[in-house]
DSSP file (Angstrom, degrees, kcal/mol; ACC not computed):
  #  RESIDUE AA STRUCTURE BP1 BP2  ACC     N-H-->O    O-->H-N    N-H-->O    O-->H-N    TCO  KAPPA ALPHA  PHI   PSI    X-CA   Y-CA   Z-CA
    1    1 A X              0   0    0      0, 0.0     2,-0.3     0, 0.0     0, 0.0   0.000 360.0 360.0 360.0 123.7    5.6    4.7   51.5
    2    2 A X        -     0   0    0      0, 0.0     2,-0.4     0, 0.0     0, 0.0  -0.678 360.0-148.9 -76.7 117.2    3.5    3.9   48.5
    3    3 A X        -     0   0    0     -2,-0.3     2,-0.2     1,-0.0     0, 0.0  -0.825  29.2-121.7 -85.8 132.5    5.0    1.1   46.0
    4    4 A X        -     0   0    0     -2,-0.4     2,-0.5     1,-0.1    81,-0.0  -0.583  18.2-120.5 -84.3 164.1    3.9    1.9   42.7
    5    5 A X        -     0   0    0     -2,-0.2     2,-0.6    81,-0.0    81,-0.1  -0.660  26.9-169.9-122.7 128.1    1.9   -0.6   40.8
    6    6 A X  E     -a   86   0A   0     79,-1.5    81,-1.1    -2,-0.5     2,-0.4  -0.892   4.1-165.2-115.7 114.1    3.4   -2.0   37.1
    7    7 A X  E     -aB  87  18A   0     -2,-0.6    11,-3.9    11,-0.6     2,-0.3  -0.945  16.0-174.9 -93.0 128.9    1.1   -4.2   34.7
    8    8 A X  E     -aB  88  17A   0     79,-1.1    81,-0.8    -2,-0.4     2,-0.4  -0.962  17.0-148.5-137.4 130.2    3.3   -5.8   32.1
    9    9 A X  E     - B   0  16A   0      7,-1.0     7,-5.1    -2,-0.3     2,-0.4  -0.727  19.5-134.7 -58.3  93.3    2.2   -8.0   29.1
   10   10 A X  E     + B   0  15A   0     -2,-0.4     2,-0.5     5,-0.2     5,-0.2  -0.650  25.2 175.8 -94.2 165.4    4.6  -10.7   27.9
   11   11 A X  E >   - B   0  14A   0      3,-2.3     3,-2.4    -2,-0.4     2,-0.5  -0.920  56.7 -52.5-156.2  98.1    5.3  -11.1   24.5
   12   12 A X  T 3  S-     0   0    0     -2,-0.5    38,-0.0     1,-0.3    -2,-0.0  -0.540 123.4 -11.7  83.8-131.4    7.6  -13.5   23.5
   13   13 A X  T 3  S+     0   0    0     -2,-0.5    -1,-0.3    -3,-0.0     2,-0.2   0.340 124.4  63.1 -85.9   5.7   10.9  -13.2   25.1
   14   14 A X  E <   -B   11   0A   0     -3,-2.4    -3,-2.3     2,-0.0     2,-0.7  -0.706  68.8-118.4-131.1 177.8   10.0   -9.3   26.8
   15   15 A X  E     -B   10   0A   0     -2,-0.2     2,-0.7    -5,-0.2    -5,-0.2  -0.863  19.7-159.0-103.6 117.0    7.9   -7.4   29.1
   16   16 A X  E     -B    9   0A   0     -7,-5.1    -7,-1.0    -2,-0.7    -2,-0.0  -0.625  18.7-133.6-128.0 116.3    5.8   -4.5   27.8
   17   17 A X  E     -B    8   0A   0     -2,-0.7     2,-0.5    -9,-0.2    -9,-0.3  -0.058   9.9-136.4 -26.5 105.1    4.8   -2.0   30.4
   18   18 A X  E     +B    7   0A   0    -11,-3.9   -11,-0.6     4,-0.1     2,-0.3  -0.741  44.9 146.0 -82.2 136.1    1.1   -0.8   30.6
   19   19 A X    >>> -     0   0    0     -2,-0.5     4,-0.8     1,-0.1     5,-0.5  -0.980  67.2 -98.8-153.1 126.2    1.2    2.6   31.0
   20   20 A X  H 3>5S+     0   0    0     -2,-0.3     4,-2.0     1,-0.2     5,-0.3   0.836 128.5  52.3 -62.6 -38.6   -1.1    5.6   29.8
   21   21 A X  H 3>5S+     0   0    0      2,-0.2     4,-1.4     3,-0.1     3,-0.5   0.946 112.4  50.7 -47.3 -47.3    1.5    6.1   26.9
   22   22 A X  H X>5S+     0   0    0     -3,-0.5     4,-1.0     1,-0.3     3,-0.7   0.885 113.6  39.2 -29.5 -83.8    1.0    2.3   26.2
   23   23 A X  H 3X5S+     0   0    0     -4,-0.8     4,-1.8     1,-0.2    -1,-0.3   0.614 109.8  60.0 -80.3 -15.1   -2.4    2.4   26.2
   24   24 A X  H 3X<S+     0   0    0     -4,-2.0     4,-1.5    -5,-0.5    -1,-0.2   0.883 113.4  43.4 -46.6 -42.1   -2.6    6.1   24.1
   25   25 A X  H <X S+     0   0    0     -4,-1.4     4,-1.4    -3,-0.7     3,-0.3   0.993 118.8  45.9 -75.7 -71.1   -0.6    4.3   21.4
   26   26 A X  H  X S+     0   0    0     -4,-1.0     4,-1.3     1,-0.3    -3,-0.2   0.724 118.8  43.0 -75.7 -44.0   -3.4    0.7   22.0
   27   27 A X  H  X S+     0   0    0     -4,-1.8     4,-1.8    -5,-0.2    -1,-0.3   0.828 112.1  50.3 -97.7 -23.2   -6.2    2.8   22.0
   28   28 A X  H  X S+     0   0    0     -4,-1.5     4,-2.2    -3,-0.3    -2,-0.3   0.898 111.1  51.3 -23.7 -62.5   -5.0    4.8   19.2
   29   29 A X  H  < S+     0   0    0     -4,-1.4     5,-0.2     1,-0.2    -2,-0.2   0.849 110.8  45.1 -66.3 -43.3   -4.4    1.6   17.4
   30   30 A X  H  < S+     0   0    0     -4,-1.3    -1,-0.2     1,-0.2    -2,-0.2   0.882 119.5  49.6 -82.9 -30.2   -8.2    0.1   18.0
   31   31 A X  H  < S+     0   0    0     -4,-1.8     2,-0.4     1,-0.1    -2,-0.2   0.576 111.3  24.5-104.2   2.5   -9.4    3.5   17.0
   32   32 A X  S  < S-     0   0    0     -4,-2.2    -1,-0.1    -3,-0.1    -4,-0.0  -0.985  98.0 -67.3-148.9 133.2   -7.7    4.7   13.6
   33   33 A X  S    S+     0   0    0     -2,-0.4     2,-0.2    -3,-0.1    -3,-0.1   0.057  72.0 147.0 -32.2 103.3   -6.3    3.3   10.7
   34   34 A X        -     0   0    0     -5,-0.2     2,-0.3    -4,-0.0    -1,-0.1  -0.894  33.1-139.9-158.5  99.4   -3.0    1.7   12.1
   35   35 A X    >>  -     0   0    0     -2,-0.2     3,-2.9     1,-0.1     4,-2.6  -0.615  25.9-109.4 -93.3 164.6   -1.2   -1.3   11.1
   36   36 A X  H 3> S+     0   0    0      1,-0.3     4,-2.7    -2,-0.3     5,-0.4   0.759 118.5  55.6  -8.6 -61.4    0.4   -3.8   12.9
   37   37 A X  H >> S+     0   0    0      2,-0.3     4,-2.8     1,-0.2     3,-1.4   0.957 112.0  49.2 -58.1 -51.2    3.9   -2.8   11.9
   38   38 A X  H <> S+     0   0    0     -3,-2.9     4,-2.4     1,-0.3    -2,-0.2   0.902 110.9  53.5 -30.4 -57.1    3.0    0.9   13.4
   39   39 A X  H 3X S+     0   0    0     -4,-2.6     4,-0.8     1,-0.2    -1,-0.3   0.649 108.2  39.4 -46.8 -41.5    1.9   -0.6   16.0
   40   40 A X  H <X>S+     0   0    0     -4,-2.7     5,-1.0    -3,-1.4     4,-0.6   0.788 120.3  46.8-108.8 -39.9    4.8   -2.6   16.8
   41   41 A X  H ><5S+     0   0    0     -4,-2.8     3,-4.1    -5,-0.4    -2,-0.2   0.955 111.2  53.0 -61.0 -54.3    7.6    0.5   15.9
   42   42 A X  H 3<5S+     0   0    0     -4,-2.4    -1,-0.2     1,-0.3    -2,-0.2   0.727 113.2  45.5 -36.4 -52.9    5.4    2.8   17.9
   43   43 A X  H 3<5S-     0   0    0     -4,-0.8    -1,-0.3    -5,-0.2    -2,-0.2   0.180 110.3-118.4  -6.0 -28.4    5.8    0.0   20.8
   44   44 A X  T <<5 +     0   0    0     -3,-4.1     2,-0.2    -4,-0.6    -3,-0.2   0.730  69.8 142.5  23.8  38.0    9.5   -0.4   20.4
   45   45 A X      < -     0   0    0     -5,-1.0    -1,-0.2     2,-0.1    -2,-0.1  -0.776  54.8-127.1 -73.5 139.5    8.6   -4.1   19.5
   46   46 A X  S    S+     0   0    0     -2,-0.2     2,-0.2    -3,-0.1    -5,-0.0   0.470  78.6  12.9 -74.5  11.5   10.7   -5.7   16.8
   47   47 A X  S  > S-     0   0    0    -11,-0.1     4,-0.8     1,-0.1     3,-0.3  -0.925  73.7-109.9-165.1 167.6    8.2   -7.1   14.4
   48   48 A X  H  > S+     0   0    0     -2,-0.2     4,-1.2     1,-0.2     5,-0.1   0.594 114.9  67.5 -89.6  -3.2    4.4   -6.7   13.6
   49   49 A X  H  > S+     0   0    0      2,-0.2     4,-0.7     1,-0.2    -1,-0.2   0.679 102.5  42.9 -75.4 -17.6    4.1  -10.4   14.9
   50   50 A X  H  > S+     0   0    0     -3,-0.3     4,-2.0     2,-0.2    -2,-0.2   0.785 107.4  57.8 -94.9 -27.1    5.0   -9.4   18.6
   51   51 A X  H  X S+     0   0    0     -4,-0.8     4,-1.7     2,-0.2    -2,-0.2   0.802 105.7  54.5 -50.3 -44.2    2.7   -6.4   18.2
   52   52 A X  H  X S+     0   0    0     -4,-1.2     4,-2.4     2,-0.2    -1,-0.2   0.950 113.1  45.4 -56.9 -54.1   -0.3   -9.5   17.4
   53   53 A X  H  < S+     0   0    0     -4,-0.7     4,-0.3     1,-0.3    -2,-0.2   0.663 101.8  57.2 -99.0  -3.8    0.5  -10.9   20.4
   54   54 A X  H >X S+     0   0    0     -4,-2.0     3,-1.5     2,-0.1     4,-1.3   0.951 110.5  46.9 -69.2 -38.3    0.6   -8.3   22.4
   55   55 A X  H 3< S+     0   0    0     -4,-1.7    -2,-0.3     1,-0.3    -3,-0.2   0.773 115.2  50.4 -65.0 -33.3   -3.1   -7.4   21.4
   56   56 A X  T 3< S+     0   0    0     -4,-2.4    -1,-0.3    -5,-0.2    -3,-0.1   0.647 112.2  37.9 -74.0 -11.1   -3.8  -10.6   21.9
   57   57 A X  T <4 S+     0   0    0     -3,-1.5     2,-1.5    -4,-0.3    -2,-0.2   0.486  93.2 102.0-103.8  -5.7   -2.4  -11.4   25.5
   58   58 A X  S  <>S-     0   0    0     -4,-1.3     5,-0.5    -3,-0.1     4,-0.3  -0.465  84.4-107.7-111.7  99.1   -3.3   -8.2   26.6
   59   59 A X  T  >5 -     0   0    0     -2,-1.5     4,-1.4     3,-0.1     3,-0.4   0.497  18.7-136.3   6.3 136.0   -7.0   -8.0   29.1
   60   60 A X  H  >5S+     0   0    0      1,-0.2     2,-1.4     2,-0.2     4,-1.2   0.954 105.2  67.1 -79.8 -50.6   -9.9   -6.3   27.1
   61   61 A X  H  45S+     0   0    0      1,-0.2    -1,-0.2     2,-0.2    -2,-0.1   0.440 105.7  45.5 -48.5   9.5  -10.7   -4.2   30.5
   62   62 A X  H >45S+     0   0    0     -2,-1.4     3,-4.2    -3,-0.4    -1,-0.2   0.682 109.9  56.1-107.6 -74.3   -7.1   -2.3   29.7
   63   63 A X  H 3<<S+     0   0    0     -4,-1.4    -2,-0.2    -5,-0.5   -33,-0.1   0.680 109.2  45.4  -1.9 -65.7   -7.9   -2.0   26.3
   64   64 A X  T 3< S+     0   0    0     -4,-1.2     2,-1.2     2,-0.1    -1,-0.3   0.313  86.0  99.6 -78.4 -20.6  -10.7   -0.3   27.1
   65   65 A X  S <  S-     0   0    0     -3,-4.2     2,-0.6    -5,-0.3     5,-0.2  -0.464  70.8-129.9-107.9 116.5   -9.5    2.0   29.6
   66   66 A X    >>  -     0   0    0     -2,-1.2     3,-6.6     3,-0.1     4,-1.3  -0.176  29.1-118.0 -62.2 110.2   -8.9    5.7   28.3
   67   67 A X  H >> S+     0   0    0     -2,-0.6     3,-2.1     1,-0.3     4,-0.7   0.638 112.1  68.1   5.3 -76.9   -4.9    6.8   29.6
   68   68 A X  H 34 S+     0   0    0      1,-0.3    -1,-0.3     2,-0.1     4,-0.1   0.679 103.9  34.4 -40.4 -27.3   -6.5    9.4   31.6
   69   69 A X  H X> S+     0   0    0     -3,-6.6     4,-2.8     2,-0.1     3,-1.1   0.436  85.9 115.3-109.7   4.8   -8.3    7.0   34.2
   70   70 A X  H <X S+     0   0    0     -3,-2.1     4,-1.6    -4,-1.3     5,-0.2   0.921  76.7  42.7 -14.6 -78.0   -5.6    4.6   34.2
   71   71 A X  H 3X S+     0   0    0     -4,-0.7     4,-0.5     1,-0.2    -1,-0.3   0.610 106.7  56.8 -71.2  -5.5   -4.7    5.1   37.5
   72   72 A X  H X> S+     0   0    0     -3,-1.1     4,-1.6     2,-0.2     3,-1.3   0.840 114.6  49.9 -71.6 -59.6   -8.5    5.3   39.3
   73   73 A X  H 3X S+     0   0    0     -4,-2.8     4,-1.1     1,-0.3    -2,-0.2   0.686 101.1  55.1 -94.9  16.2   -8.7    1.9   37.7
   74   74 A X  H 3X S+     0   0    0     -4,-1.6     4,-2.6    -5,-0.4    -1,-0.3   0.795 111.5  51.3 -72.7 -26.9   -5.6    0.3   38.8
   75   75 A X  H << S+     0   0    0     -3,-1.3     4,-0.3    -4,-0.5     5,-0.2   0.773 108.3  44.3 -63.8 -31.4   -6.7    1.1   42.0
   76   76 A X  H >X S+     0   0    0     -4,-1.6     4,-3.4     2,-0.2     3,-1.2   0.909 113.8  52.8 -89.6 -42.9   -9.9   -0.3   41.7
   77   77 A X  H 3< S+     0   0    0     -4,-1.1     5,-0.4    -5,-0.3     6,-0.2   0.967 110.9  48.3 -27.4 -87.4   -8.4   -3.5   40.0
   78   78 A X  T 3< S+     0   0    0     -4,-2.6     3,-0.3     1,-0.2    -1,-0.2   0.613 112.1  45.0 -50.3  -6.0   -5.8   -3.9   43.0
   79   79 A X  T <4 S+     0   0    0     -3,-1.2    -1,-0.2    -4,-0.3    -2,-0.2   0.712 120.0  47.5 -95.2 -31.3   -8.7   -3.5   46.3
   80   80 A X  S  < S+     0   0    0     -4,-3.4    -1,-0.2     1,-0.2    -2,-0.2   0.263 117.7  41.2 -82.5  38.5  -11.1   -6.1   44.0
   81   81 A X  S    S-     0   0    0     -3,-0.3    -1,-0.2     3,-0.1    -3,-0.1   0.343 128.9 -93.0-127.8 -15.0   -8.1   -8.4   43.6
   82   82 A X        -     0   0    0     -5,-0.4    -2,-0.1    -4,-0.2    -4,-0.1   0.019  62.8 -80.4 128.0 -24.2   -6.5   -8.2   47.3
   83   83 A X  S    S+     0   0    0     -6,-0.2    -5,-0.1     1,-0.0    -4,-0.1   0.492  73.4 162.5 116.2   3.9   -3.9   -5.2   46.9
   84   84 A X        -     0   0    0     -6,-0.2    -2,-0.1     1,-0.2     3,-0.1  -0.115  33.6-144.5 -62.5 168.2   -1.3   -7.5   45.3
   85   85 A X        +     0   0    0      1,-0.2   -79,-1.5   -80,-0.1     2,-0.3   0.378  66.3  53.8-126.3   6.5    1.1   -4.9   43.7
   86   86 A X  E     -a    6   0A   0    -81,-0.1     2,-0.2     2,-0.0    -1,-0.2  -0.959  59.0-163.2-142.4 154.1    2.3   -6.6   40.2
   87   87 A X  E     -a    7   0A   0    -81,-1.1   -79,-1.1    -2,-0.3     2,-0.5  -0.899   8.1-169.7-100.3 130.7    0.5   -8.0   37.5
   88   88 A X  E      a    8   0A   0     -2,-0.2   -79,-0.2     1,-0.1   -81,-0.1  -0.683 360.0 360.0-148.1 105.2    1.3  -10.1   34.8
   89   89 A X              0   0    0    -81,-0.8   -80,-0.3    -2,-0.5    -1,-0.1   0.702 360.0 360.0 -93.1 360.0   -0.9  -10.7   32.2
């Protein structure tokens, strides 16, 4: 049985799941005219100030990584880290 593998970002008092919608939305956000405040409803975060610090807490190699290969590079993440199976950036 295969555990599936969650990276979550805190911010503030919460967790927010990376996920290819997460990062559709985050790469959205780096690539078109999107403020903060979008950002954060789009999110379900309450303010554009947790929306800041999620972009700010949250690993540029994620960022970076287009929805569609998500999951190739969680894999490759988890054999170069040891296999652990949560993250918490």
């Amino acid at each position: 049985m295969s555990e599936e593998v969650v990276f979550v970002v805190k911010v503030g008092g919460k967790e927010v799941e990376v996920n290819e919608k997460t990062l559709s939305v985050l790469r959205e956000y780096l690539k078109a005219p999107m403020g903060l405040d979008e950002l954060a409803r789009r999110l379900g975060l309450e303010s554009w100030e947790e929306a800041y610090e999620l972009i700010k807490a949250i690993p540029a190699w994620i960022l970076w990584t287009p929805p569609s290969l998500w999951k190739s590079r969680v894999k490759w993440y988890l054999e170069k880290q040891g296999g652990s199976s949560e993250h918490r950036g």
